[in-house]
PAVO-371197 format. One record per residue (C-alpha): y, x negated, z; residue number from 0. Coordinates in steps of 0.05 Angstrom, whole numbers, m for minus. Each point is the difference from the previous one (the first is absolute). Example, Ala and Ser with C-alpha at 12.3 -4.5 7.8 and 13.67 -1.06 7.14 Angstrom:
! PAVO-371197
        v        u        w   num
      m90     m246      156     0
       69      m27      m13     1
This chain:
! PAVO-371197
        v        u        w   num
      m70     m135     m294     0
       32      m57       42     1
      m45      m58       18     2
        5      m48       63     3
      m42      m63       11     4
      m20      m30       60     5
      m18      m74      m24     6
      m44      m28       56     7
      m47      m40      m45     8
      m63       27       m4     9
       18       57       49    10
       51       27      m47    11
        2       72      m23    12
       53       44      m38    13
       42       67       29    14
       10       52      m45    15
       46       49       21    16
        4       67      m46    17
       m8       75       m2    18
      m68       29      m14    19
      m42      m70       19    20
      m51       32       49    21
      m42       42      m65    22
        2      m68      m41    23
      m66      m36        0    24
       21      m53      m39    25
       37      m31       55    26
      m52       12       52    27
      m72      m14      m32    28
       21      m73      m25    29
       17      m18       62    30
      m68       24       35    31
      m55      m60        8    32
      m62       41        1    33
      m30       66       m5    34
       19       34       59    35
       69       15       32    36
       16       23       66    37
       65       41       16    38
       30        8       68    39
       44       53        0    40
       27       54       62    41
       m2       72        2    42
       69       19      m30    43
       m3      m44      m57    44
      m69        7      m31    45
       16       79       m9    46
       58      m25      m44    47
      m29      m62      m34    48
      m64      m19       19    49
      m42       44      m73    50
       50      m29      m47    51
      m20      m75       23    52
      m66       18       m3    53
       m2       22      m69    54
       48      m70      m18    55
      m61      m33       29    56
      m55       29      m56    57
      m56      m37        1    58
       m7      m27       70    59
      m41       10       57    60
       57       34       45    61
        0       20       75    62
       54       12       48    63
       21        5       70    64
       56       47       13    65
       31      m23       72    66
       50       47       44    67
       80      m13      m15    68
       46      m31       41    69
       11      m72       45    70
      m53       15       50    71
      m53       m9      m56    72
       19      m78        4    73
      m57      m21       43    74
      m60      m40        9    75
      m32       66        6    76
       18       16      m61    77
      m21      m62      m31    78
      m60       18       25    79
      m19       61      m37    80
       22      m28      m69    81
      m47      m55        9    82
      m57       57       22    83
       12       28      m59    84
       m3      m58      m46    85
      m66      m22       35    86
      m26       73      m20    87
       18       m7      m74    88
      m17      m48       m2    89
       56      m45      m27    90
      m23      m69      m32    91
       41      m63        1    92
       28       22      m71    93
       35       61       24    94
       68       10       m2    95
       42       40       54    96
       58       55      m23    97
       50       10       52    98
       29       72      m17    99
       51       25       45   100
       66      m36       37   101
       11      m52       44   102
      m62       19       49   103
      m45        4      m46   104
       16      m61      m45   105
       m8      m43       67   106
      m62       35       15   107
      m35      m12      m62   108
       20      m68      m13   109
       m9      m26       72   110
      m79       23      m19   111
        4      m24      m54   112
        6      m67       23   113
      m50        4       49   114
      m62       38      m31   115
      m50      m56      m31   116
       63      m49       20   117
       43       28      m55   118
      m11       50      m54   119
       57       16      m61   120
       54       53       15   121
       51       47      m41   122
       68       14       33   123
       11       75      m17   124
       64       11       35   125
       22       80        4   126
       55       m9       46   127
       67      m32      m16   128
       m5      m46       64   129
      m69      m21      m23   130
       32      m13      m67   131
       51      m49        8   132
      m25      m32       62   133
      m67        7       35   134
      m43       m1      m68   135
       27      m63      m22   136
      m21      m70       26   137
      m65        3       29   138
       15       20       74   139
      m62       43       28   140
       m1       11       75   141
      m17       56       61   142
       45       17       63   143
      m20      m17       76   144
       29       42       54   145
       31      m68       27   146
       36       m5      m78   147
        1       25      m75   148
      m33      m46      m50   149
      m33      m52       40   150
      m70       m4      m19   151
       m1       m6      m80   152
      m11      m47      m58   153
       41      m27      m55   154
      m29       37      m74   155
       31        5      m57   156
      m16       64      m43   157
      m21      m12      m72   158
       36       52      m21   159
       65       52       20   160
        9       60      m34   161
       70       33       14   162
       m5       67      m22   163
       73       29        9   164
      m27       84       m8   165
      m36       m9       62   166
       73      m14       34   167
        9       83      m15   168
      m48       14       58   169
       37      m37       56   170
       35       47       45   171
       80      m32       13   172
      m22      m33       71   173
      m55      m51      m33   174
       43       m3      m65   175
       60      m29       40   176
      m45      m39       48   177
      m28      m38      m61   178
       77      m14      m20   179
       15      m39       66   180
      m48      m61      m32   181
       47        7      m66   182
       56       m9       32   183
      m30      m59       50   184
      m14      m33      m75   185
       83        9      m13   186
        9      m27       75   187
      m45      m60       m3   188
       20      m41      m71   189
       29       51      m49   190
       72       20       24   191
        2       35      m84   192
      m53       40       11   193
       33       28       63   194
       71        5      m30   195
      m55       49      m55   196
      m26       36       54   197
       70       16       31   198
       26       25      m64   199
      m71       34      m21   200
      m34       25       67   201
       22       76      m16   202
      m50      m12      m78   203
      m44      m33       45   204
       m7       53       59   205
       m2       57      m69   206
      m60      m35      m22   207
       31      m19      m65   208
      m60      m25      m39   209
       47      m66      m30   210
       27      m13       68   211
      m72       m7       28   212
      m34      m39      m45   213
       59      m49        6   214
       m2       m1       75   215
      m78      m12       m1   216
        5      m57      m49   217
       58      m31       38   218
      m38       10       62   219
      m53      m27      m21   220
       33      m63      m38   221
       31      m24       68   222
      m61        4       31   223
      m43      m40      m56   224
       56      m60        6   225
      m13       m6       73   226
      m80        3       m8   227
       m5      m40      m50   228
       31      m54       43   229
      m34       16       58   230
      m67       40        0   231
      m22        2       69   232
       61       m3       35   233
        6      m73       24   234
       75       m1      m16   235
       47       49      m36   236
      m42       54      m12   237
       23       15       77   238
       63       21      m34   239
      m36       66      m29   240
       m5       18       78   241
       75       21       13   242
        4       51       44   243
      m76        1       11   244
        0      m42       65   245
       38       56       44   246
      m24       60      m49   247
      m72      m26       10   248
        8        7       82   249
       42       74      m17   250
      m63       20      m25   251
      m55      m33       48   252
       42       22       53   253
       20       74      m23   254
      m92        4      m13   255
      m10      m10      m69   256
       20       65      m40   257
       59       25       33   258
       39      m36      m43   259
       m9      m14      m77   260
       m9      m81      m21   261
       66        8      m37   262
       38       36       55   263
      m17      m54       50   264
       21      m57      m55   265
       63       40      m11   266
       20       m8       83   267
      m18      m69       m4   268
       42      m21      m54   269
       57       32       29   270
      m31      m41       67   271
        4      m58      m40   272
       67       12      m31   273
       29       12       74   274
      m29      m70       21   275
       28      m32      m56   276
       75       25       20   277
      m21      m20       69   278
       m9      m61      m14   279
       61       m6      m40   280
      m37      m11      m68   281
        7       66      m36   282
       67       28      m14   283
       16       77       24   284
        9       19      m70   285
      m73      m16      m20   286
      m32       38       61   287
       37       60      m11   288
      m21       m3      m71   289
      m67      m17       21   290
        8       61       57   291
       33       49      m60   292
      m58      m22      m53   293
      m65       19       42   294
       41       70       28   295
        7       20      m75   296
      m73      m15      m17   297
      m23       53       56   298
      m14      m57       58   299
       16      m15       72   300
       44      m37       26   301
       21       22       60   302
      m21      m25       72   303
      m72       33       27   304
      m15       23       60   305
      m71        2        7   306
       m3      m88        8   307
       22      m40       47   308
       32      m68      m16   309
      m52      m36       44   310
      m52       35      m34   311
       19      m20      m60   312
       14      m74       15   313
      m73       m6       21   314
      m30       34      m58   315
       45      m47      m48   316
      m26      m61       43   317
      m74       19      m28   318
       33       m4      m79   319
      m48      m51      m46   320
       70      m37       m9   321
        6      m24       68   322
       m6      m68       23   323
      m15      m28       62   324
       25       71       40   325
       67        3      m46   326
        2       51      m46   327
       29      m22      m71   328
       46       54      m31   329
       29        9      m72   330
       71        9       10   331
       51       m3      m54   332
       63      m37      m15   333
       25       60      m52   334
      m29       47      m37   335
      m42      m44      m46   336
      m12      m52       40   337
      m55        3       54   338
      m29      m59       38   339
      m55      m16       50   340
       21      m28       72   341
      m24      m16       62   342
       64      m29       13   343
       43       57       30   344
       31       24       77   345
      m49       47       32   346
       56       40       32   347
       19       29      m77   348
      m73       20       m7   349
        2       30       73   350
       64       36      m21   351
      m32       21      m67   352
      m48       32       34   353
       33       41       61   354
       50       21      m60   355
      m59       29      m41   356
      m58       15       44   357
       29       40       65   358
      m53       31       32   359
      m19      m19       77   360
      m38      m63       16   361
């Protein structure tokens, strides 16, 4: 079992990251407050996974609420049935929160989390590999708005992530390669090695070899922990973790949340983000091609859509939590390995950025 630790203080909590964790009670019930736990979970996970945490959690007062799948879950409305449910329980202040599923779900059940009884206890259960090295990991809980993904949230850090690799076996190849466009941002951002790895190891990677996974989680999940560790709510650096999210945020907002997966809208806005950085003369051709060859090998898009318009997507971005004073802050990158936050660039290379990537009519 490989271990990563998020050392925030008193906040701080371990990832374990193994095959077979989900049965094991002994690293679920230590970490559980009180008597009762809760588990949000969606319909195509809890078929697979949901009785085998139950039965880890011997002992305790369990119920569950078991959500539909998919992006459009995100919601306030959403938000609102968990918290019907936990007011029918009904959950004390003691209670701790399971998040069981991917991305959705693990954003769900935190961001109640942090509201109900202003802030109950909660388990990152991660069974997707995007959720595993990326969204589980440093406390960020949040809904979409039609107007723009992730804006009404709270920071809260889980006290606990399990990363159990078997459940990777499950994911069909289109959510298995949209989870690897957020390994290879990790590669792009601060960790030009781990790239290099991924070039020369994708093929393992894409096999599902059981060595190259773990490997990719805990390296994943080590670049983010440096970054969080110096930044936990995103005052300064942590902004680096959001290559490519800017313009793959307003992809998906603008596409209606679904169409596209998380990771396939990250994927087009690194490559977005890659572009710019050329553009602006900062990024060599060599390193966008490689960055361009990379995500096309993992499964991912990078090719210019047709179903946004560059205008569209310039307004969207303008509504990003990293914008200041109407000017949107991007995370471009000098070479692979070397991403930086600016405000300080010529609009015309983001304008051409985007009629290069997002041609569809005003």
């Amino acid at each position: 079992m490989k271990t990563v630790d998020i050392n925030l203080g008193e906040r701080s909590y371990a990832i374990k990251i193994s095959n077979g964790l989900l049965g094991k009670g002994e690293q679920l019930l230590p970490w559980i407050r009180g008597h009762q736990a809760f588990i949000v979970t969606n319909e195509v996970v809890a078929p697979l996974y949901l009785e085998k945490v139950k039965r880890a959690l011997s002992g305790k007062d369990i119920s569950e609420i078991i959500l539909a799948d998919g992006e459009r879950t995100k919601s306030l409305s959403t938000a609102g049935k968990i918290f019907d449910r936990m007011l029918a329980v009904p959950l004390d202040r003691c209670a701790t929160v399971i998040a069981l599923g991917g991305g959705v779900i693990g954003d769900m059940a935190g961001f109640a989390a942090a509201c109900y009884q202003r802030g109950v206890p909660f388990i990152q259960i991660p069974t997707t590999l995007l959720a595993q090295v990326d969204s589980s990991v440093g406390g960020k809980t949040a809904v979409n708005h039609a107007r723009g993904k992730n804006m009404i949230g709270a920071f809260h850090q889980p006290r606990r992530v399990l990363a159990d690799t078997s459940t990777l076996a499950t994911l069909d190849v289109r959510q298995f390669s949209s989870g690897l466009a957020e390994v290879i941002k990790y590669g792009m951002i601060n960790d030009a090695k781990f790239f290099r790895w991924l070039e020369k190891n994708i093929n393992a990677v894409m096999q599902k070899d059981a060595a190259a996974l773990e490997y990719v989680i805990e390296q994943s999940c080590i670049n983010k922990a440096k970054i969080v560790e110096q930044d936990e709510r995103e005052s300064g650096i942590r902004a680096l973790l959001n290559l490519g999210h800017t313009f793959g945020h307003a992809v998906e907002t603008a596409t209606g949340y679904g169409q596209w997966l998380h990771g396939e809208a990250i994927a087009l806005g690194l490559v977005m983000a890659a572009y710019m950085s050329w553009e602006q003369g900062w990024m060599a051709e060599p390193d966008r091609q490689r960055v361009i060859a990379l995500l096309a090998r993992a499964g991912l898009p990078v090719d210019p859509v047709d179903d946004v318009s560059a205008d569209g997507l310039k307004a969207l971005m303008r509504l990003d939590k990293k914008a200041r004073a109407g000017k949107v802050r991007l995370i471009l990158l000098k070479s692979i390995g070397a991403a930086f936050i600016t405000s300080d660039y010529d609009e015309s290379a983001l304008d051409a950025t985007l009629k290069r990537y997002a041609t569809g009519g005003k």
